[in-house]
Structure formats: structure tokens, C-alpha cells
N, C-alpha and C positions, 0 to 999 in steps of 0.2 A: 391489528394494524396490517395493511398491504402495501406492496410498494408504491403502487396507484395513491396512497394517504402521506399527501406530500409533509406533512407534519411530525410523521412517525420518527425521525431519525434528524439529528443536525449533524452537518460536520465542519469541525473549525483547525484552524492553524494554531496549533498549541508549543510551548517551546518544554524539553524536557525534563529541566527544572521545575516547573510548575503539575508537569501530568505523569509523571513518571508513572507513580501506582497506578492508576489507569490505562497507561498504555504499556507497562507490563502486563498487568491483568488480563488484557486481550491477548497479546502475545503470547502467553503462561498456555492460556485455552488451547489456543488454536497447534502452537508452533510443539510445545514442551508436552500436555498432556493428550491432544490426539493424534500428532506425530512423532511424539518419540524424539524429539530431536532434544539432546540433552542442554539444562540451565544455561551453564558457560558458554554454548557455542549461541545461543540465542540472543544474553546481551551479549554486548557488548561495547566496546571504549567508544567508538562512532558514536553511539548513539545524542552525546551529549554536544556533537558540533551539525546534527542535520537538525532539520526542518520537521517537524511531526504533522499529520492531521490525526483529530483524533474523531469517531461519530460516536453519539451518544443515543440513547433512546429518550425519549422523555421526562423517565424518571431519573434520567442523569446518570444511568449505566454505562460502560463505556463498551460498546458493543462494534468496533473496530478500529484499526489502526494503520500505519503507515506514515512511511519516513523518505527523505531525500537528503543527499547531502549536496554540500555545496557547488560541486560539480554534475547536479541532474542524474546520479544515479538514485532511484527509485528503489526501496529494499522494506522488509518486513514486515508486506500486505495482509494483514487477517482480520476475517469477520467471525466474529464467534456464532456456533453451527444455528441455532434458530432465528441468525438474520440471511443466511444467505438466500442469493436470489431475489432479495427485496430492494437492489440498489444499493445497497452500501459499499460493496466492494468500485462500483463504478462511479460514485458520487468522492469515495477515498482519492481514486486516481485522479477523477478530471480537478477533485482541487491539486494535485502535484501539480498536473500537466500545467495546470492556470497560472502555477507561481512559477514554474519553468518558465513558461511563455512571458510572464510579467517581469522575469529577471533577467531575459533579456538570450536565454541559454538555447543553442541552435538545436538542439533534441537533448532527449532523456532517453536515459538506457535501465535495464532491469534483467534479473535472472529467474525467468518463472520456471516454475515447477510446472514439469510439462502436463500435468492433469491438468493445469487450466489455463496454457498454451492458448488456447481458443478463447479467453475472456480477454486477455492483452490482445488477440488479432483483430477481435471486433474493434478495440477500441484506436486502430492503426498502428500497435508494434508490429516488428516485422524480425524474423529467426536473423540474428545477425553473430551463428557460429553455431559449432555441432554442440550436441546432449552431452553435458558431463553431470557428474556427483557432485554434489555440497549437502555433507552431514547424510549422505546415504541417500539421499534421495534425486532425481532426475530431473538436471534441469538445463534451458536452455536461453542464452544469451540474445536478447530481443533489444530493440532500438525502436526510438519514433522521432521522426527529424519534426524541429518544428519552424514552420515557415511562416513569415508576417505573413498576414492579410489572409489565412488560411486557417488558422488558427487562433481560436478567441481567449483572451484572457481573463 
């Protein structure tokens, strides 16, 4: 499957009650076993009042994830390593950005990690504060304002 095979991957609106083990599983991969970033600091208590998407492959794997909470911050983006690059990471956001924009929320904010600093710029966030640490690693405070008629829901 390539990213070009629009069928290869769906992704939906899931609440965390119903996908948890899946969207820990993704999580686990990405956050806990090739970063290092230790269980407890990865969940946590938010996670049960934001908004999830989760993407699946086909056979029903759950092959990334991501979350927002009630106020349009955008947190805990991972695609596990052999889908990256095939859209998933981008199809995760623009369903946020979509239910941001459908909820009515002036922009969505986010703390990427500055190795893919350049995946949030493409997609219009913009550096909105200097490079700090969260859990050892480098990252940096980004925004995307969103404006009617500019932005599709």
C-alpha cells in the first residue's frame, strides 16, 4: 500500500472509552518504545476529557493516533514507523484541524517536537514561543489560527 492508495488507511473520531487499547498501542510504539519517554509521563488523566482520532490500516490495526482537548490544544501525534510518510500523520491533523474549525474554535495550538517542526509548518502552524524540554526532548510551541471562509471543515 502507498500513500497514493486512498483506501490503505481510515481515520475516525473515536472517544477513549471505546479505543483506549488502540490508541495506547500506538502511543506505547511510537512515544514509550522508540523514544524513551517513560509509561506515566505518556498517559495520562486528560486523556479521558479530549477528542481522539484514531487511523487504522485495513486489517483493523491501529496504526496512529492523536488527541485535542477541549480547548484546541492538539497533543499526542504518532504514527507507528512503517506508515510514516504515507499521510497518516496528515490525514490525523486535518481531521483535528476540521473538528476545531466545526467547533467553532479560533485556532488550535500544539507542542511539536522540533524534528518535525517542518510537518506542522507545511500544514500552517507557525513557532508561537522558544525551544523548551517536555520529558527530555526538544520542543517547540506552534499555533494555527483558524479563520471562516479560509478554512474548510
Amino acid at each position: 500500500m502507498t500513500a497514493s492508495d486512498p483506501g490503505a488507511f481510515t481515520v475516525r473520531e473515536v472517544s477513549w472509552a471505546a479505543q483506549a487499547p488502540q490508541l495506547r498501542a500506538v502511543r506505547t510504539a511510537v512515544f514509550v518504545r522508540e523514544q524513551g519517554i517513560p509509561l506515566e509521563l505518556e498517559l495520562d488523566a486528560a486523556d479521558a476529557g479530549c477528542l481522539h482520532v484514531l487511523a487504522t490500516a485495513r486489517s483493523g490495526e491501529g496504526i496512529g493516533a492523536g488527541r485535542m482537548s477541549p480547548a484546541g490544544v492538539i497533543g499526542r501525534m504518532a504514527v507507528v514507523r512503517p506508515w510514516r510518510g504515507r499521510g497518516v500523520g496528515t490525514a490525523l491533523l486535518e481531521a483535528l484541524i476540521a473538528r476545531a474549525y466545526r467547533d467553532g474554535l479560533a485556532e488550535v495550538r500544539l507542542d511539536a517536537q522540533s524534528t518535525v517542526r517542518g510537518f506542522y509548518a507545511r500544514l500552517g502552524f507557525v513557532p508561537a514561543g522558544p525551544v523548551f524540554l517536555k520529558a527530555g526532548i526538544e520542543h517547540v510551541p506552534m499555533r494555527r489560527p483558524l479563520h471562516a471562509g479560509t478554512d474548510r471543515g
